[in-house]
Each structure stands twice: as C-alpha cells, then as structure tokens.
C-alpha positions as CSV (number, residue, x, y, z in Angstrom):
1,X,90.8,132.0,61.6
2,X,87.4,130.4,63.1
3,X,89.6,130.1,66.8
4,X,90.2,134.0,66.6
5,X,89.5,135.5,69.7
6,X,87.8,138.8,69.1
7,X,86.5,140.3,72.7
8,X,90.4,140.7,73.2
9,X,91.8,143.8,74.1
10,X,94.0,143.8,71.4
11,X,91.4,142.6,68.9
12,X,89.0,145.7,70.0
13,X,92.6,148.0,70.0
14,X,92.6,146.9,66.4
15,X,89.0,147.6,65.7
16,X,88.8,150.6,66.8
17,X,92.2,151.6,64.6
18,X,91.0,150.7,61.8
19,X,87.6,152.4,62.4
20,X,89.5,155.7,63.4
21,X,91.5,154.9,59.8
22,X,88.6,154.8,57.8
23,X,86.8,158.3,59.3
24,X,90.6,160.1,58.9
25,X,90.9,158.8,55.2
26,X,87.1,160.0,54.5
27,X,87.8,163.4,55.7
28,X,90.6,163.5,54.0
29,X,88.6,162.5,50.5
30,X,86.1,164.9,51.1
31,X,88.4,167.7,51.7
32,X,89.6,167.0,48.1
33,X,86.5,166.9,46.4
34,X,86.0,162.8,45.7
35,X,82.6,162.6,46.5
36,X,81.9,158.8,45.0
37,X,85.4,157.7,46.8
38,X,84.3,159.5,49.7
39,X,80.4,158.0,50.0
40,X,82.5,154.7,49.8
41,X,84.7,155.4,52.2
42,X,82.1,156.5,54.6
43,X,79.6,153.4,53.9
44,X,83.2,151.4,55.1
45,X,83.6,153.9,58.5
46,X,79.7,153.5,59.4
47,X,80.2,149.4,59.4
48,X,83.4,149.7,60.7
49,X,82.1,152.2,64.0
50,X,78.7,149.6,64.1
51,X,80.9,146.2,63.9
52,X,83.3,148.2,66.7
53,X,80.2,148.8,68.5
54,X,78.3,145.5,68.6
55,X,82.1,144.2,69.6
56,X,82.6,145.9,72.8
57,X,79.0,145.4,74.0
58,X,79.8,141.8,73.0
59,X,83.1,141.5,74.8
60,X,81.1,142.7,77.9
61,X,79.6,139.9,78.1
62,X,81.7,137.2,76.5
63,X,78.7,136.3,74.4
64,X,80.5,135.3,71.3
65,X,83.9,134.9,72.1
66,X,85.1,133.9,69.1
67,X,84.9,133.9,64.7
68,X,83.3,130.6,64.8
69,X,81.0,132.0,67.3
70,X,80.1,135.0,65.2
71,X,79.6,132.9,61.9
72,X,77.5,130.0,63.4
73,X,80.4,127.6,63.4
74,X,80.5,124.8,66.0
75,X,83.4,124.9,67.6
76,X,83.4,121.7,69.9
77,X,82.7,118.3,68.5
78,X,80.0,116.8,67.2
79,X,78.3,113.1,66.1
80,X,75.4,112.4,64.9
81,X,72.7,111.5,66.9
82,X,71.5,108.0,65.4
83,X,75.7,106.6,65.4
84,X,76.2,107.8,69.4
85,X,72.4,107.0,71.0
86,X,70.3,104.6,69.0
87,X,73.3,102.3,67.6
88,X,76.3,101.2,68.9
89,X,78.8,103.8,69.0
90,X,81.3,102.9,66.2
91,X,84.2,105.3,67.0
92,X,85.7,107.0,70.2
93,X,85.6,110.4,70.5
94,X,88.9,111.7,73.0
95,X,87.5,114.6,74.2
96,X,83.7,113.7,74.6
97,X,81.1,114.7,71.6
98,X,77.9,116.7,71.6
99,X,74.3,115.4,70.1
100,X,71.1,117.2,69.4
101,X,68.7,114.9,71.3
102,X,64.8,115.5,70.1
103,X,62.6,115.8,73.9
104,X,58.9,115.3,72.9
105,X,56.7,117.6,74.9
106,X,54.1,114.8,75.9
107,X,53.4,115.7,78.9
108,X,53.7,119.7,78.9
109,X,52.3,120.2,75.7
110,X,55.8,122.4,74.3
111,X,56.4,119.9,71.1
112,X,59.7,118.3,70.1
113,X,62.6,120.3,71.0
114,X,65.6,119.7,70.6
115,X,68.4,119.6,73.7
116,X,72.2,119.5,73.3
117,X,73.9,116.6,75.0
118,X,77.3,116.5,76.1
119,X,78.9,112.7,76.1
120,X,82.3,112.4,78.0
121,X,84.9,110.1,76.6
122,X,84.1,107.5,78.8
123,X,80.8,107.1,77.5
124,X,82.1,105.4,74.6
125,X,85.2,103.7,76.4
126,X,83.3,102.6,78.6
127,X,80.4,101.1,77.4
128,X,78.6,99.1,80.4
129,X,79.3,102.3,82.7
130,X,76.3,104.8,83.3
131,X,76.8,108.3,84.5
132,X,75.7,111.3,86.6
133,X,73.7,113.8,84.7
134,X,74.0,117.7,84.3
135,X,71.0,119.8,83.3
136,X,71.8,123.4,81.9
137,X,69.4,126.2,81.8
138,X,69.9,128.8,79.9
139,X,69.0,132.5,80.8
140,X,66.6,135.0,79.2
141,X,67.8,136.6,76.6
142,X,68.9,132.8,75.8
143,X,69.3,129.8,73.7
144,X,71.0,125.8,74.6
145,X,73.9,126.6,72.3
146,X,74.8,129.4,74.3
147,X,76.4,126.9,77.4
148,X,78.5,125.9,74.2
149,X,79.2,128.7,72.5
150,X,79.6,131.5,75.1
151,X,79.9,129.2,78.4
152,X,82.7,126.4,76.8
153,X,80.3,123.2,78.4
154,X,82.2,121.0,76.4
155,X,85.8,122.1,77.4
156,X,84.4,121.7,81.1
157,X,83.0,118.6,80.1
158,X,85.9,117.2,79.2
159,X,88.2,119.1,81.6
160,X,85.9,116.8,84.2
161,X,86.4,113.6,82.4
162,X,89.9,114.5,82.2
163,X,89.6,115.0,85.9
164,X,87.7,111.4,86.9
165,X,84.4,113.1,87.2
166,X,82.7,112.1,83.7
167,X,78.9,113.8,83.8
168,X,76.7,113.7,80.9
169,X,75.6,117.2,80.1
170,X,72.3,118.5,79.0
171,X,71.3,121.6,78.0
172,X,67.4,121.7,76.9
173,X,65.2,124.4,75.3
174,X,63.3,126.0,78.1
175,X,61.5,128.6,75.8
176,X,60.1,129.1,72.6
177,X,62.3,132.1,71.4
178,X,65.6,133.6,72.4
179,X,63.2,136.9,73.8
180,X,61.0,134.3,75.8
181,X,61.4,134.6,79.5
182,X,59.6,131.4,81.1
183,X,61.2,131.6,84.3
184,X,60.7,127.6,84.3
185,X,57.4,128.0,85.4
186,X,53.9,126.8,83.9
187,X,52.3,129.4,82.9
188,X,49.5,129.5,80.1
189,X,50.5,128.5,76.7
190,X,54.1,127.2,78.5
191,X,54.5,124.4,80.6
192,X,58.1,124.3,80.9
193,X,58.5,123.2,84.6
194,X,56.1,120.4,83.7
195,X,58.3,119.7,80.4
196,X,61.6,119.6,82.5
197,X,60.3,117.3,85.1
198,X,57.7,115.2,83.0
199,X,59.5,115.6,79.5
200,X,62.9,116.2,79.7
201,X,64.5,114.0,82.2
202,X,62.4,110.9,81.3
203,X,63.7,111.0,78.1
204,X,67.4,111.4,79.0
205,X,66.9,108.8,81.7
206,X,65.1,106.5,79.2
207,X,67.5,107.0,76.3
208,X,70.9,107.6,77.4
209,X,72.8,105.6,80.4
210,X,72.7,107.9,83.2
211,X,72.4,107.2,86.9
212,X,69.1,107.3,87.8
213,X,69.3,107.9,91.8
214,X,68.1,112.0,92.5
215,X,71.6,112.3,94.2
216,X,73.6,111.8,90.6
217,X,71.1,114.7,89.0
218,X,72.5,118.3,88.7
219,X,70.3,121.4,87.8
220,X,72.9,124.6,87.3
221,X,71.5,127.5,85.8
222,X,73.0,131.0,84.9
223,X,70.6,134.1,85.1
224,X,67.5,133.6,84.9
225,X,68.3,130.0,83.8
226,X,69.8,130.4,88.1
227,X,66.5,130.7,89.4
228,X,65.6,128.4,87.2
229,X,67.8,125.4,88.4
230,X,67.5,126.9,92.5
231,X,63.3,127.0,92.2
232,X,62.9,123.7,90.2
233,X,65.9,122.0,92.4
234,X,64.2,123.1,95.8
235,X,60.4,122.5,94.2
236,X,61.4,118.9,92.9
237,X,64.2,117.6,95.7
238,X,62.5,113.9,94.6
239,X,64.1,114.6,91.6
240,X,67.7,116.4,91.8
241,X,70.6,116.1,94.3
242,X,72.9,119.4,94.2
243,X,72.0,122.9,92.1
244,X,74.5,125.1,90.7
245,X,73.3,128.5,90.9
246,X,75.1,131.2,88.8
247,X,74.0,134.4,89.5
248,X,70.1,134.0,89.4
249,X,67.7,135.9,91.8
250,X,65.3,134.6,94.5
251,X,62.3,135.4,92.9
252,X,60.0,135.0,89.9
253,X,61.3,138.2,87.7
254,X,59.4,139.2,84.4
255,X,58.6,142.4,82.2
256,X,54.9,141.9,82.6
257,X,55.0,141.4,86.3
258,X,53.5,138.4,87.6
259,X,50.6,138.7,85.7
260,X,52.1,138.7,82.4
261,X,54.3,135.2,83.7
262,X,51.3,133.5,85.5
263,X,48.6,135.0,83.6
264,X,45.0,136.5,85.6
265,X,44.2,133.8,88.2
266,X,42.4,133.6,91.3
267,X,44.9,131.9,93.0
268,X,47.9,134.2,91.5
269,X,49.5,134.8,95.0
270,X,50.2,131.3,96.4
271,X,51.8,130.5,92.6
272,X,53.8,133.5,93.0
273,X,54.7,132.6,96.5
274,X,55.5,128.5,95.6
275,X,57.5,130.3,93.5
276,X,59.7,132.4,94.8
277,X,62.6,130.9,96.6
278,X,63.3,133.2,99.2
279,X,59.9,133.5,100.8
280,X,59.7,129.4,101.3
281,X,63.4,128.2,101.5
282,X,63.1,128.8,105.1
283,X,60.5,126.8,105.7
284,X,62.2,123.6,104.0
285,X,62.6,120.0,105.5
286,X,65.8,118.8,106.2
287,X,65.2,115.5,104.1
288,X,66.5,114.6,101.3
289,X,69.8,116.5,101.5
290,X,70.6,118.4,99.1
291,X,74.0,120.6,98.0
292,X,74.5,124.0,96.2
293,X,76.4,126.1,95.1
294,X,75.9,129.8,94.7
295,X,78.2,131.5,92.8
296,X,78.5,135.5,91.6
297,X,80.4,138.4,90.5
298,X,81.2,141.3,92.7
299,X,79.7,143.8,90.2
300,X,76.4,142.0,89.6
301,X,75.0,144.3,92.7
302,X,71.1,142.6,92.4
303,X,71.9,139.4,91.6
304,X,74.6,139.5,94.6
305,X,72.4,140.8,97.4
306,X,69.9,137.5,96.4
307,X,72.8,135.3,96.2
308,X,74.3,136.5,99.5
309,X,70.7,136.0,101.1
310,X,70.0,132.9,99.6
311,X,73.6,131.7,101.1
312,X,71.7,132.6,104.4
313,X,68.9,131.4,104.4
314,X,69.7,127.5,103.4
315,X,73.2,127.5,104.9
316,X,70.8,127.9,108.6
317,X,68.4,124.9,107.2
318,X,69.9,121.0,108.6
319,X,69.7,118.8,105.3
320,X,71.4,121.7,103.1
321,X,75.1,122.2,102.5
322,X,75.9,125.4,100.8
323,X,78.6,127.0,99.0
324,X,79.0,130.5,98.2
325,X,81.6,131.3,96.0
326,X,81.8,135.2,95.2
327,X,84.3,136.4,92.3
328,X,85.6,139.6,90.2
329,X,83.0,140.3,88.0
330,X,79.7,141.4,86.5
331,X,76.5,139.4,84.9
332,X,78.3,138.0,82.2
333,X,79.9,135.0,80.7
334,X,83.4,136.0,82.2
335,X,81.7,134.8,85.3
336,X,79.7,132.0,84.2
337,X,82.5,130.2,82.8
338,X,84.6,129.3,85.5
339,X,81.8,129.2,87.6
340,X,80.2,126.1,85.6
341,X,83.9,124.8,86.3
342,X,83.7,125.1,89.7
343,X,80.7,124.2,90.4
344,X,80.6,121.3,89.0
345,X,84.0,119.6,89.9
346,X,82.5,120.8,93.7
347,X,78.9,119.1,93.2
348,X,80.3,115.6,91.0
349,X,82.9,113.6,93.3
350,X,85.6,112.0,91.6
351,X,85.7,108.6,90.0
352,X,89.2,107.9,90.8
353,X,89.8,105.1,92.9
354,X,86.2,104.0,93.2
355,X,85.9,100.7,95.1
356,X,83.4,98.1,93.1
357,X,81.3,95.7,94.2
358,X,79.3,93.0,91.9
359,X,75.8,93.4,91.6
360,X,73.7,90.8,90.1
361,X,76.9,89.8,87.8
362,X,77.6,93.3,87.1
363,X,80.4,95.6,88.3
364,X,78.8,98.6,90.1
365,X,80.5,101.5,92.3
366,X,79.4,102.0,95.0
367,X,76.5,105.0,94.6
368,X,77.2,108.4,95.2
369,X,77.0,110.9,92.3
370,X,79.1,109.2,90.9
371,X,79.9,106.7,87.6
372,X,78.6,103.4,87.8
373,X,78.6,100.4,85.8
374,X,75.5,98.7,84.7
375,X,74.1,96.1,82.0
C-alpha cells in the first residue's frame, strides 16, 4: 500500500468519484429528513473535497508522490549511521543506503544539523575505493528529505552506480525551517554560505572517503536550491568542479527584498551584486574550468528566461562548458527528477574501464571526477 502512487490520473479519477459519491448520497439524506446521517455524511464529503484538493495541488508538483510519502515512511534504504561511517561496514547494501550525518556549524555559527547521505553499493564493496561527491540543495519552500522523497536521489543514485558512475550524495540543511528562504547567502543570524563551504564539506571530506580534488565535487540545486548551487559554484570555483542547475534564477530572490536577505548595511549593493550571478558571470576568469548544466521546463516562463540567459552568458566565457537542456514542463518535481538524472550521469564520467596506476602501493585511477582507490 506504502508504494501506491497517488498523483496518478487514475488515483485523482478515483478521488474525485468518491468525493462526487459522498455529496450525491448527502443530498440524497437530507432530502429524506436524516439529519444526524446527513451531518455525517457531510463531515465525510468536506474531507473527501479537502483531501481531493490538497491531491491535485500535490500532483502538480510531484511533491509527495506516493503513501509512504504522505505518512512519513522512508521509502529507500536506510543504515544507521555509527555501523556505515564510524565502524566498519558489516553488511552490503545492493542498491546503496542512506545515513543522517550530524554537520556541526563551527564555523557559521548554524549548530548541528543533520544532512542525508547517499552511499552507492560500491562504497561498501569496495572498501579502499573513495568517490566523487554530490551536494543537493534544496529549494525554498524546502527540506533534505525532499531530494528523497519527491526527487527519488537514491533511485538515481543507484541507477548511477548501476551505470559505473558511483557518487556519494549529500543533501544538507541549508535553512532553519521549511519557510526559511536563505538563498545560500550569509546574512545576519544565517551563515549558510559560510556553513556549506567551512562546515559542510570539511566534514564530508573528513569523515567519509570522497575524492578530495575540486574537479570530483558537484553542487546541483533545484529552485532556489539552483541559484544556490550556480552562485556558490561560480563564488567558490576553488572548491567545486561542475553545477547542476535545475531551474534556479540568476539573482538573489526574497520576500523582503534584499533588505530583508542581507539585512540594512552600508555596503548592501556590492553584496547584492557578488551575488547575483548574472551581473558578474561575465566578468569570470577562464581558470579553473568548470562544467554546468542548466536544465528547465518549458512552462517555468521566469525561471526559463534566466536559464536561457545564463546558457549565454557562460557558454561565450573560455574555461566554461555549458549544457542547456530545456524539457516539457513547469517548476515542479516532474522536471527535477529526470533532470537530477541527467545531469548528473552528464557531469560524473563513467568508471568503466578505468586504467590504474599504483600510487605509493596503492591502486589509484587515474583522476578525473571519477572513483579512485586510496588507503
């Protein structure tokens, strides 16, 4: 029952039977004077026409795709954290496994927040080998559960593994609330560019066997969790390789304006403007290269136009190779989903065939975003 798909057609079809059912048969109570049968009847119509409701705005954006979605049921697997990171992994897990790793603010001052880790199977078969590393960032309204529970990461985690491109996959907390539009940025009270960069990829680096090179880190971000990964990626090209953006803008956007994101400083328009991707992406150095891949719907008409231009603008700079990859669709999950698919298999090159060299008595492929073995 938990696998039930319910932004199906003819899941909302049925729905929407059964809520015309239940309004027909109260009518047809109250025409013959049951009032108590009838006030019953009703309360079931009024959650019927609200759960019918809530369905289709649901199914508009794939949100919650299925039961287990609905009820809070993880659907992918699952280890604990101490058996997979801090011992030795007792047991293999076929499809790859997902951990709640604690991130201590340190630096940024956000606390301990938990991220949710995607491990391919060949983290565990293979366990001198170290990987390339994804990080997803959600969008605004937005949690890290949502890559797994709306956007499938673990089904195109292991669809990757399956397909010699094994990448570790992590999805942090970028805000303190599912309302809480950060926009990756410091701001006061909210350091979260300074806890992705300071924070959350030392730990991952320092904790789990990834490939430490910039050219084997990924940033891919859907909505506002887009600009996120294209405005950290270009603002930290020390630090990240190739972006995956999925239908974010090209600019800082936030219900209080820039004031309410940056808070009253003197120095408010050089923020916004290090800020805002398409105002300095022309102005770019060619070095270190860098790849990325912009990807939208058809329908999503403002997030297009800043994809399109985007496309433009760092497909003219030397250094940058760009792909834009436009599909059917609005801003919505529907898109997201193959698009994190895509993306990715474009941005991490396969494994297969990999020629190794020895290293300091250690097999090691040679590097390139790619998996590696290591002591």
């Amino acid at each position: 029952m938990g696998s039930l798909v319910i932004i199906g057609k003819w899941f909302l079809l049925a729905f929407a039977g059964m809520t015309l059912v239940a309004w027909v048969g109260c009518l047809w109570l109250a025409r013959r004077g049951r009032r108590a049968v009838t006030a019953g009847m009703a309360g079931v119509a009024v959650l019927l026409t609200l759960a019918t409701a809530a369905d289709l705005v649901n199914a508009h954006y794939s949100y919650l795709p299925r039961v287990d979605d609905v009820i809070g049921v993880k659907s992918w697997p699952t280890a604990s954290t101490h058996d997979v990171v801090t011992a030795a992994p007792a047991q293999t897990y076929p499809h790859g496994t997902v951990v709640g790793l604690p991130v201590p603010g340190a630096r940024s001052g956000f606390g301990v927040q938990q991220a949710l880790v995607y491990l391919p199977p060949q983290y565990f078969t293979e366990p001198h080998t170290r990987f390339p590393v994804v990080y997803l960032m959600h969008g605004s309204p937005g949690v890290p559960v949502d890559w797994y529970r709306a956007n499938r990461a673990a089904q195109t985690g292991a669809w990757l593994a399956a397909d010699h491109r094994p990448a570790i996959l992590v999805a942090p907390r970028l805000s303190r609330g599912w309302l809480d539009d950060s926009e990756c940025v410091d701001r006061p009270g909210e350091h979260i560019e300074t806890y992705v960069i300071d924070d959350v990829i030392p730990t991952i680096d320092a904790r789990l066997r990834v490939l430490p090179d910039r050219a084997d880190r990924v940033f891919a971000g859907m909505s506002a969790g887009g600009f996120c990964a294209l405005n950290l990626g270009l603002r930290h090209r020390d630090l990240v390789g190739s972006i995956v953006d999925m239908s974010g803008m090209d600019r800082p956007t936030h219900d209080g304006g820039m004031v309410g994101l940056f808070g009253h400083r003197r120095d408010l328009a050089r923020v916004v403007e290090a800020n805002t991707p398409a105002r300095y992406a022309a102005m770019l150095a060619p070095e270190p290269p860098m790849r990325i891949w912009l990807d939208c719907g058809l329908s999503d008409h403002e997030a297009l136009g800043d994809t399109r231009m985007m496309a433009s603008i760092l497909s003219s700079r030397p250094g940058f190779t760009v792909r834009l990859r436009l599909r059917p669709g609005g801003h919505d999950f529907g898109v997201w989903r193959p698009a994190l698919r895509d993306g990715l298999a474009w941005t991490l090159p396969s494994t297969a065939g990999v020629p190794v060299r020895l290293t300091a008595g250690h097999p090691v492929p040679h590097h390139g975003a790619q998996a590696t073995a290591t002591a």
